[in-house]
VOGU-3710 file (C-alpha; in Angstrom, 3 decimals, decimal comma):
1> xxxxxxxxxx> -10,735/-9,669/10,268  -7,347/-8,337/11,147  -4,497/-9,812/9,331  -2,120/-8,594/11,448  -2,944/-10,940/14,098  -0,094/-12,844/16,276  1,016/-15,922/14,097  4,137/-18,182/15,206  6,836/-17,771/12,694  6,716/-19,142/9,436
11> xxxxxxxxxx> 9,264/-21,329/7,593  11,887/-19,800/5,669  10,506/-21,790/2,755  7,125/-21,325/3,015  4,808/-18,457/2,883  1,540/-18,035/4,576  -2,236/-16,802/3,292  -5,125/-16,351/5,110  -8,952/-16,907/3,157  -11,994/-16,073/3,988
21> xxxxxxxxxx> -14,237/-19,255/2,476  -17,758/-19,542/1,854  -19,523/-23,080/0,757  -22,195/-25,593/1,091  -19,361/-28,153/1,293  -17,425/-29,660/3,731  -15,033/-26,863/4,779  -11,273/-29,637/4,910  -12,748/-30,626/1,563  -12,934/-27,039/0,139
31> xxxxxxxxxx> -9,672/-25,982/1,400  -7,380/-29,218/0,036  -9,266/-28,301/-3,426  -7,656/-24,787/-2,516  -4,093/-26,046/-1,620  -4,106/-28,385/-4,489  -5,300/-25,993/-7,378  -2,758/-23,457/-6,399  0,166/-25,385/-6,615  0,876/-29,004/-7,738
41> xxxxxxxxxx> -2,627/-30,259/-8,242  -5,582/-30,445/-10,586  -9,177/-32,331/-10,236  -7,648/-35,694/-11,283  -4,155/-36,828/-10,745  -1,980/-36,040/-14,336  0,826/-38,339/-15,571  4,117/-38,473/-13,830  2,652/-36,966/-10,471  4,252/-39,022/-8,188
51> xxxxxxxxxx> 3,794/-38,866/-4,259  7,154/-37,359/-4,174  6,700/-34,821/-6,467  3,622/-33,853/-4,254  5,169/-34,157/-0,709  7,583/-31,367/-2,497  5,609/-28,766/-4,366  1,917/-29,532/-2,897  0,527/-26,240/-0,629  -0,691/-27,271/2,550
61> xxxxxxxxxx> -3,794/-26,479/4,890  -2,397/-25,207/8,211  -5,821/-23,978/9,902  -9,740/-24,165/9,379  -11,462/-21,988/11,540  -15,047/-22,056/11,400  -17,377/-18,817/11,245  -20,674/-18,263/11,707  -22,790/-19,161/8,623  -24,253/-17,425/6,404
71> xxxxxxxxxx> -28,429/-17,375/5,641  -27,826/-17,033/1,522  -25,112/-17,320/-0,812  -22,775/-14,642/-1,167  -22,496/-15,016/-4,922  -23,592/-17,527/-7,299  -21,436/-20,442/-8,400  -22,982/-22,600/-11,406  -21,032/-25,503/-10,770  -22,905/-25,749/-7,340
81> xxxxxxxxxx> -26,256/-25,378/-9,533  -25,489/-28,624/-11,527  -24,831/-30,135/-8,332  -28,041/-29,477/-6,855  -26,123/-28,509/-3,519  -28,128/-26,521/-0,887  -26,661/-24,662/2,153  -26,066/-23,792/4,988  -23,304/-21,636/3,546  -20,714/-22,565/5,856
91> xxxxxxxxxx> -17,980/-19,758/6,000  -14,774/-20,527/7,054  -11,283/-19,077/7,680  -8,201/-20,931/5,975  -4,892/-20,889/6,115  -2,880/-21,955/3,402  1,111/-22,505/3,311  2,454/-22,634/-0,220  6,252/-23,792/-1,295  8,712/-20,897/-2,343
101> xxxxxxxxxx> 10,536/-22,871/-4,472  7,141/-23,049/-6,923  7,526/-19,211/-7,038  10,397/-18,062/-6,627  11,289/-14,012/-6,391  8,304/-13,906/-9,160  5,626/-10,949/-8,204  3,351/-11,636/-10,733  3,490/-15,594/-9,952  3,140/-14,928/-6,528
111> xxxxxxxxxx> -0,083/-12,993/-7,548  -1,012/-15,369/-9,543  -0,883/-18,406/-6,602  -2,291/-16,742/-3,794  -4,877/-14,588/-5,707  -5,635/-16,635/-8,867  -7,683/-19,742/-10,084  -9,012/-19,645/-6,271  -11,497/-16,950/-7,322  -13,011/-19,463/-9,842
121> xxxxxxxxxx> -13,832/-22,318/-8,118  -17,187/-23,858/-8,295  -17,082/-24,880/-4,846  -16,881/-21,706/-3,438  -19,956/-18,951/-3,086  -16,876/-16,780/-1,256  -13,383/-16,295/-1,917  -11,459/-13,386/-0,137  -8,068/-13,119/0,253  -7,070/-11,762/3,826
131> xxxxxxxxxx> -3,626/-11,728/4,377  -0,116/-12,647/4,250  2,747/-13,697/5,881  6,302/-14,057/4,654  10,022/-14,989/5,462  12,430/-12,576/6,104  15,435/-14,512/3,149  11,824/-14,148/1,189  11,167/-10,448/1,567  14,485/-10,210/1,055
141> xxxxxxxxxx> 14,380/-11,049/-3,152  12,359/-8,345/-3,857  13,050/-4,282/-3,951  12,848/-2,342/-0,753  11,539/1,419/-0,659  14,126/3,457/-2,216  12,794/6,136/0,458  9,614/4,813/2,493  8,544/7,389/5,301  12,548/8,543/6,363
151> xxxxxxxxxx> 13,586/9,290/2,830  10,437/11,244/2,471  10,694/13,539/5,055  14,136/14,361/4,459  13,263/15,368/0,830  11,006/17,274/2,244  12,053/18,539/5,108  9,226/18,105/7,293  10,387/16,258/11,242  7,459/16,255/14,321
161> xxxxxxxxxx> 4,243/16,481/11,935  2,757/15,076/9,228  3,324/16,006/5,438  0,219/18,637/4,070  -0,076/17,753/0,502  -3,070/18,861/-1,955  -3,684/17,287/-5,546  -4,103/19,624/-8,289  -6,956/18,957/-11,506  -5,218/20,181/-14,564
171> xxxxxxxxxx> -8,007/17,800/-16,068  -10,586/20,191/-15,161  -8,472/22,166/-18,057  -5,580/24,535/-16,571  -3,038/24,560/-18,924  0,892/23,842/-18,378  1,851/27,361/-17,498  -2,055/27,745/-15,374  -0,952/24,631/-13,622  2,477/26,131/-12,791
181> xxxxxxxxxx> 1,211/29,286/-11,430  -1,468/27,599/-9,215  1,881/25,366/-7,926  3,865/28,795/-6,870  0,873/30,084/-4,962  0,546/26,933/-3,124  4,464/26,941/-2,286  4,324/30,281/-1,008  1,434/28,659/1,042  3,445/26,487/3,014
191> xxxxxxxxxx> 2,236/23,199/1,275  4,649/20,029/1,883  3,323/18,150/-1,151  1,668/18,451/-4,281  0,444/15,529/-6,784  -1,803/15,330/-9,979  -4,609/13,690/-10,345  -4,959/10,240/-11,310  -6,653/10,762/-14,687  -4,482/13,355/-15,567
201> xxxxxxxxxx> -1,835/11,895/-17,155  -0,522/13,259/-20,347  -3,508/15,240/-21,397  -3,937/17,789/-24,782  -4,645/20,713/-22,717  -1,117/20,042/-19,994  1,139/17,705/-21,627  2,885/16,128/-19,452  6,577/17,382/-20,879  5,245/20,832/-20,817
211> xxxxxxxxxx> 3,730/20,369/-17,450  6,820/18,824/-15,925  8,827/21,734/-16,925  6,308/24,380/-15,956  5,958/23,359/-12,508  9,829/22,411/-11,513  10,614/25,733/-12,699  8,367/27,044/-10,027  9,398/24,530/-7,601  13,115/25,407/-8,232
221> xxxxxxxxxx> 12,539/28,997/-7,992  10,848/28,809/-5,044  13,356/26,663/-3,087  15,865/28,994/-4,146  14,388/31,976/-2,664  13,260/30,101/0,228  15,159/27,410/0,813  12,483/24,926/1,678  11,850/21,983/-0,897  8,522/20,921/-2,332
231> xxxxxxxxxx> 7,750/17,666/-3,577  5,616/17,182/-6,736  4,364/13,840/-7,592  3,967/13,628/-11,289  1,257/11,293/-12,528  3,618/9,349/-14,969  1,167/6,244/-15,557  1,378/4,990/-19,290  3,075/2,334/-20,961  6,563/1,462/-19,304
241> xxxxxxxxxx> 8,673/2,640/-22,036  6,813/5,562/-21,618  7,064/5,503/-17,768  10,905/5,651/-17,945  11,128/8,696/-20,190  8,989/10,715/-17,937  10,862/9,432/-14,958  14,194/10,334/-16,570  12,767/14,044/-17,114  11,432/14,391/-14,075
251> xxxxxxxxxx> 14,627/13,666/-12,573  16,601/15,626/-14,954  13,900/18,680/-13,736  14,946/18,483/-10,519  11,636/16,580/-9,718  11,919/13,854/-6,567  8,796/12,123/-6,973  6,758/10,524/-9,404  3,341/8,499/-9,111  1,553/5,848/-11,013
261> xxxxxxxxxx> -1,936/3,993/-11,083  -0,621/0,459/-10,223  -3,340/-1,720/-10,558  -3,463/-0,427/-14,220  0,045/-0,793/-15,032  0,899/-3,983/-13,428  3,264/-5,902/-11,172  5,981/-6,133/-13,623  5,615/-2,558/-14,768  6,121/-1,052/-11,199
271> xxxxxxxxxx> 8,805/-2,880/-10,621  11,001/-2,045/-13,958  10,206/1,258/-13,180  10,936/0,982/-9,644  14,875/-0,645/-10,919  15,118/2,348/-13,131  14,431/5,308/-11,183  15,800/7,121/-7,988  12,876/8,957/-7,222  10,341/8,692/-4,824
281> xxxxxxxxxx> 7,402/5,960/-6,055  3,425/7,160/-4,998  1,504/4,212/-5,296  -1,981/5,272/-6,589  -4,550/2,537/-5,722  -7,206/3,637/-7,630  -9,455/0,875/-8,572  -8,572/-1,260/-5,383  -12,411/-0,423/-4,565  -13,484/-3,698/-6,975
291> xxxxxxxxxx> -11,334/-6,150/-5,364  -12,292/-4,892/-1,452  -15,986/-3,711/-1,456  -17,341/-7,114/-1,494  -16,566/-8,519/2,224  -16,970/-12,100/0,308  -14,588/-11,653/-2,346  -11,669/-9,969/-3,858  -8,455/-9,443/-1,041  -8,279/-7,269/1,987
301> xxxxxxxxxx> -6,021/-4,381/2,247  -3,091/-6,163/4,114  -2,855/-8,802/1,158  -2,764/-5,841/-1,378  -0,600/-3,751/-0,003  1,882/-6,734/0,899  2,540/-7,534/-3,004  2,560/-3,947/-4,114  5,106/-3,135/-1,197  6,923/-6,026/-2,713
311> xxxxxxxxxx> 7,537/-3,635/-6,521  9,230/-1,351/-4,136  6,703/1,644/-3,917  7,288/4,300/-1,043  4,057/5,803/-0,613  0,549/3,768/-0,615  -2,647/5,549/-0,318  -5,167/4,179/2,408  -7,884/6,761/1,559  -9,263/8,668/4,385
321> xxxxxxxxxx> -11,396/8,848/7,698  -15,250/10,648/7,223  -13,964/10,377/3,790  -16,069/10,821/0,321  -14,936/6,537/-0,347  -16,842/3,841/0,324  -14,494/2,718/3,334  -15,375/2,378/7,036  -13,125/4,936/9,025  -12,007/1,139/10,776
331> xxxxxxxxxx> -10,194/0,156/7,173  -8,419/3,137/6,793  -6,903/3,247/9,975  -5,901/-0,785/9,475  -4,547/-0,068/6,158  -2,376/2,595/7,624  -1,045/0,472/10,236  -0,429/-2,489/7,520  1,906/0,117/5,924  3,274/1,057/8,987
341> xxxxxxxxxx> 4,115/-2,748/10,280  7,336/-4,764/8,606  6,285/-7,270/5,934  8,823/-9,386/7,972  10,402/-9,603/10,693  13,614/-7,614/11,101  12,581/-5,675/8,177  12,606/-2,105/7,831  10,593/-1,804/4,736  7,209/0,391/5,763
351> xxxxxxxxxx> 5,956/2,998/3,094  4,138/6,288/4,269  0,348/6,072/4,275  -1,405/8,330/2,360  -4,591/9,685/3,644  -6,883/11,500/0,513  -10,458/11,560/-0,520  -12,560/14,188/1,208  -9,677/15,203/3,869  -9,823/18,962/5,279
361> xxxxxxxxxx> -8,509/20,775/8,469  -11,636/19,088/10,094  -10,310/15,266/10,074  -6,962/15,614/11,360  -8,246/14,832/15,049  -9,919/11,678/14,081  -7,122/11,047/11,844  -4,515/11,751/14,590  -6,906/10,104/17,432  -6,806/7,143/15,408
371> xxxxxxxxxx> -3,182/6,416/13,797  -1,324/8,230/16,905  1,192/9,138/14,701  2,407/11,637/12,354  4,588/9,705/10,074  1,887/10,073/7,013  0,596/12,679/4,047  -2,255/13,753/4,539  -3,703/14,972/1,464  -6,411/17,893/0,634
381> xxxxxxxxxx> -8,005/18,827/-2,595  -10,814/20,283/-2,112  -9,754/21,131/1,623  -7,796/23,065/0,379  -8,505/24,403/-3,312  -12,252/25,004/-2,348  -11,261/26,977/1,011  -13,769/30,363/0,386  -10,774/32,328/0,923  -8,389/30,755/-1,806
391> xxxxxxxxxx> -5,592/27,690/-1,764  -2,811/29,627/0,245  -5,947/29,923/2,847  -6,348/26,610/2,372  -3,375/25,131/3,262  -3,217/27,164/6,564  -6,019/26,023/8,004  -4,624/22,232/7,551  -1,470/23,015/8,735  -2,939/25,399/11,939
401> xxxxxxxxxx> -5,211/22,061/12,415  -2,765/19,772/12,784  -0,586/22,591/14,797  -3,410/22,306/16,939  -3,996/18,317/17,406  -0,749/17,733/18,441  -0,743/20,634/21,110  -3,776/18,927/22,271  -6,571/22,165/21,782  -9,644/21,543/20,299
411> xxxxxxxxxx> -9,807/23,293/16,681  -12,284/25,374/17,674  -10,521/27,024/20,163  -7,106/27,345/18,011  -9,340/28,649/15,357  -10,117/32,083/17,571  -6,984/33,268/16,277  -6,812/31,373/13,044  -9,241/33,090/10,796  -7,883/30,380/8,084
421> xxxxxxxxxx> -9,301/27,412/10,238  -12,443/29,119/11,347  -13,683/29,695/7,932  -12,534/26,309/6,738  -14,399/25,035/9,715  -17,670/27,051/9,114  -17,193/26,613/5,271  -16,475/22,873/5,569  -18,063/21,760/8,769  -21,514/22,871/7,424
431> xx> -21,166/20,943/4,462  -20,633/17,392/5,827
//
């Protein structure tokens, strides 16, 4: 379901959420259970809840669209046990419209009403979160992109393609100074864009201090002799006093991004760090995979990405096409557009879509084909570390790939005179 779909435009007090709903009940019954649960209302009316109070604070159902059923229960609810209910599992698709003034510019409370309690409820055998809509004076509370996709591409100083990055695995062991050295070859290279991994963190073998220094000496060094920039996206996730420090030396390095595991450090982390630093914020998703796998539960990509865009981030990753993940090639290319469209309207607030996970100078047609644009990174590890003929060989035969996609020759023909893409094509192409 595509969240993204036409909608009139919402009142400036008011946001919107779409729900995917599955339950033996009847579906207006379901959905005022949702509206009242997530804002002024419990299962019995409480002292001093007058009618007014609930005409002001009460969410409202807007839509119920009915689906096609479904032949079992998507997941088990005991409260529907005790109540002996059988199906059909009718599924539904519900649109809620909550009050502002019960949130405020709160990003964990906004979590909290739109993806909380609802997940819980006994009448439910499917709750999924699909998408949401918000007011422009709404948007407007919380941080913006210090640098989205423009701010990007001027630190980098990449125009007319996309951004080639690779991730490096200092957790496989390489020390500070091994991860620095492995960071000049790949800027001699000709690589855009270069991030850790997200378990690497502040490990015994590459402390992160050590690490920091390491590579920005390289990355300085290199600039200076070259004059092109390189931008290193430190994996900074830890607690947020923590967070700040490593942002602050980063920054004093000469560093101009830095990149944390959100859904591990939280709303309210991401944002404080967000207020605190000028750099450029990569937005690691990892773990998104058990809130979206289950099509009957957890929140769809436009949903996610809404709040997190809401911290501020710049960069959100949307995994990749013919990728190593678990997503259909039809999600990643809707999560890029999600970061790609204005959370409202009027705003110009979109972050740059990260493709990773199993990308190599083979998917940048499909990937090109499918976003028709170049306004993303598109990341390599492997695609480029594992190349046969070494990580400078590597990053040529992405960036002669994607040379070649937008000049509209198939890679196999560029790759006559490439002997970069022609191994990476034999190496890699035999492989998937």
């Amino acid at each position: 379901m595509n969240g993204m779909q036409a909608r009139r435009p919402i009142d400036s007090d008011t946001l919107e959420a779409d729900y995917l709903i599955e339950t033996p009940l009847e579906l207006a019954r379901v959905a005022d259970v949702m509206a009242g649960e997530q804002s002024s209302g419990t299962f019995v009316r409480v002292a001093n809840e007058s009618d007014a109070l609930r005409a002001r604070s009460r969410a409202n159902v807007l839509r119920i669209e009915e689906l096609e059923a479904a032949a079992q229960p998507s997941l088990l609810s005991a409260w529907l046990t005790r109540q002996r209910m059988p199906g059909p599992w009718r599924r539904a698709r519900v649109t809620l419209s909550f009050p502002l003034a019960n949130i405020g510019a709160n990003l964990p409370t906004l979590a909290a009403t739109v993806a909380g309690n609802l997940y819980d409820l006994g009448e439910v055998t499917g709750m999924r979160l699909l998408s949401l809509r918000l007011p422009a004076v709404y948007r407007a509370r919380f941080e913006l992109p210090r640098h989205g996709v423009a701010g990007t591409r001027a630190l980098t100083q990449v125009s007319g393609r996309p951004m080639i990055g690779t991730i490096i695995k200092p957790n496989v062991g390489l020390s500070a100074m091994e991860t620095a050295a492995l960071v000049r070859e790949l800027c001699e290279a000709g690589v855009d864009f270069i991030k850790d991994d997200e378990v690497c963190a502040n490990p015994a073998h590459a402390p992160l201090t050590e690490r920091v220094r390491a590579v920005m000496s390289e990355v300085r060094a290199y600039r200076e002799r070259s004059g092109r920039p390189v931008m290193v996206a430190f994996n900074i996730t830890d607690d947020i006093d923590a967070m700040r420090r490593h942002a602050e030396l980063v920054e004093r390095e000469g560093g101009s991004c830095v990149m944390a595991s959100i859904n591990w450090c939280g709303f309210s982390a991401i944002q404080t760090l967000r207020r605190a630093t000028p750099l450029v914020l990569h937005a690691h998703r990892n773990g998104y995979g058990m809130m979206s796998r289950d099509p009957a539960l957890g929140m769809s990509f436009q949903a996610y990405q809404t709040l997190w865009r809401l911290a501020g981030v710049d960069h959100m990753h949307v995994h990749g096409l013919a990728g190593k993940f678990a997503q259909s090639d039809a999600e990643v290319i809707e999560s890029a557009r999600d970061c790609a469209a204005p959370l409202a309207p009027g705003c110009n607030d979109s972050v740059l879509p990260a493709f990773s996970s199993g990308q190599w100078a083979g998917t940048a047609p499909a990937t090109f084909d499918a976003v028709h644009s170049t306004d993303l990174l598109f990341m390599c590890g492997g695609g480029i570390l594992a190349h046969p003929d070494g990580p400078a060989a590597g990053v040529t035969s992405v960036r002669e790939a994607w040379a070649a996609v937008q000049a509209g020759t198939p890679l196999a023909i560029h790759a006559e005179n490439v002997p970069e893409l022609r191994r990476a094509l034999t190496f890699f192409g035999g492989r998937s």
